[in-house]
ZAMARGU-4260 file (C-alpha; in steps of 0.2 Angstrom, whole numbers, plus 5000, padded with zeros to 4 digits):
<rodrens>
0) 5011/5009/5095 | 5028/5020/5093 | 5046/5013/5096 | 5059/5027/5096 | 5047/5038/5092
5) 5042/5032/5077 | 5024/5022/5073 | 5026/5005/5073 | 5016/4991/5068 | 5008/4981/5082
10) 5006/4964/5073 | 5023/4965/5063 | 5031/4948/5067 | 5014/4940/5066 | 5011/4952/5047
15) 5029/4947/5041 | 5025/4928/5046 | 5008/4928/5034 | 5018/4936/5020 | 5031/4925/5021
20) 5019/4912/5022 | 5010/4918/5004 | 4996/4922/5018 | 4989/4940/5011 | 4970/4938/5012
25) 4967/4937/5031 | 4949/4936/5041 | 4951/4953/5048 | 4963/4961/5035 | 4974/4964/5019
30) 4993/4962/5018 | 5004/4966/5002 | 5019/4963/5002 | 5033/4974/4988 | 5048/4969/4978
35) 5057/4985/4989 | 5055/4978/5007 | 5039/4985/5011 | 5022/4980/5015 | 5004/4988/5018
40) 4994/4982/5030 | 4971/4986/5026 | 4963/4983/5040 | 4944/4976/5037 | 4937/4987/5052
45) 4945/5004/5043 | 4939/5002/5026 | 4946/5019/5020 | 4963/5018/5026 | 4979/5006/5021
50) 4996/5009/5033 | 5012/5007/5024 | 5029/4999/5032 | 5045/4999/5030 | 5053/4980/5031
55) 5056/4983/5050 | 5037/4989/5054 | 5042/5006/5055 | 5026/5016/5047 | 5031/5026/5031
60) 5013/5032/5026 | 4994/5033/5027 | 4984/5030/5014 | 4966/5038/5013 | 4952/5032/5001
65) 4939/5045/4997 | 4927/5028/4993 | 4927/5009/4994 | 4919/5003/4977 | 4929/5004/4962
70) 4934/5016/4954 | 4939/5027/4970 | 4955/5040/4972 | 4967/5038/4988 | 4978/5052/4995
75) 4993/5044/5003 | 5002/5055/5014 | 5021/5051/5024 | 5022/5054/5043 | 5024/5072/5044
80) 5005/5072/5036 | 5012/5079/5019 | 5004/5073/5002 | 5016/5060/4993 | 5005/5056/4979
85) 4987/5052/4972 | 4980/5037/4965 | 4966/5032/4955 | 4960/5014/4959 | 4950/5008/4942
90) 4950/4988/4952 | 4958/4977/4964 | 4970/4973/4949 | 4973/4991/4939 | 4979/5006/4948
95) 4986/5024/4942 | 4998/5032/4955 | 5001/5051/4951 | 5015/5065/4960 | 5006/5080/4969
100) 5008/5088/4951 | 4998/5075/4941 | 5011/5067/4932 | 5011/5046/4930 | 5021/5038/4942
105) 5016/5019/4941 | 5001/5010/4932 | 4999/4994/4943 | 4992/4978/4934 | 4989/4963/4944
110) 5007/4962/4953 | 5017/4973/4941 | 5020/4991/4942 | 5026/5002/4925 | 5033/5017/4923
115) 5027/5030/4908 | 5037/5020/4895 | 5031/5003/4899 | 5046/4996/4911 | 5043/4989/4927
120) 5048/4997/4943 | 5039/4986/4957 | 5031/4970/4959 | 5020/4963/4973 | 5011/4949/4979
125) 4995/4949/4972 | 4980/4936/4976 | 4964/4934/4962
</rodrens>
């Protein structure tokens, strides 16, 4: 669905309802919600894609898997289909975000991002 031009998530009031709820593990997909505004939204039918969103449902990127059982890299990519970052997913609890030019960005444990010296930049909701 586009709004002003711009992608725009279909389910977002019914989305930002279940987050606010604490509601993240859904029947027919995945929501996570950021300490920034954002969320991602993993559909159960699309297993090798995750759609990120500004707070307003406007899309920001895609994410593409290049597999579904751990460990697995993603590619996410912004609108204008240029490469933001990679990441190396070692478990649904631990993943290692790099820039284009392989340098650590973020080392996610459980709902807590860290930079390179150990300090953290993000959280997330995050459900055992």
């Amino acid at each position: 669905k586009y709004i002003n031009g711009f992608a725009y998530d279909s389910e977002h009031e019914q989305n930002v309802n279940y987050i606010l709820q604490g509601l993240t593990e859904l029947k027919d997909r995945t929501l996570a919600y950021f300490s920034d505004g954002t969320y991602a939204v993993y559909k159960h039918n699309d297993p090798y894609h995750v759609y990120y969103y500004a707070g307003d449902g406007t899309l920001n990127y895609v994410e593409q898997k290049d597999g579904v059982n751990y460990p697995y890299k993603t590619y996410k990519y912004d609108t204008s289909k240029k490469l933001v970052n990679m990441s190396m997913r070692v478990s649904k609890a631990e993943t290692f975000i790099y820039s284009k030019d392989g340098k650590l960005l973020a080392h996610w444990l459980k709902d807590k991002a860290y930079d390179e010296s150990g300090n953290v930049i993000m959280k997330r909701k995050y459900v055992e």
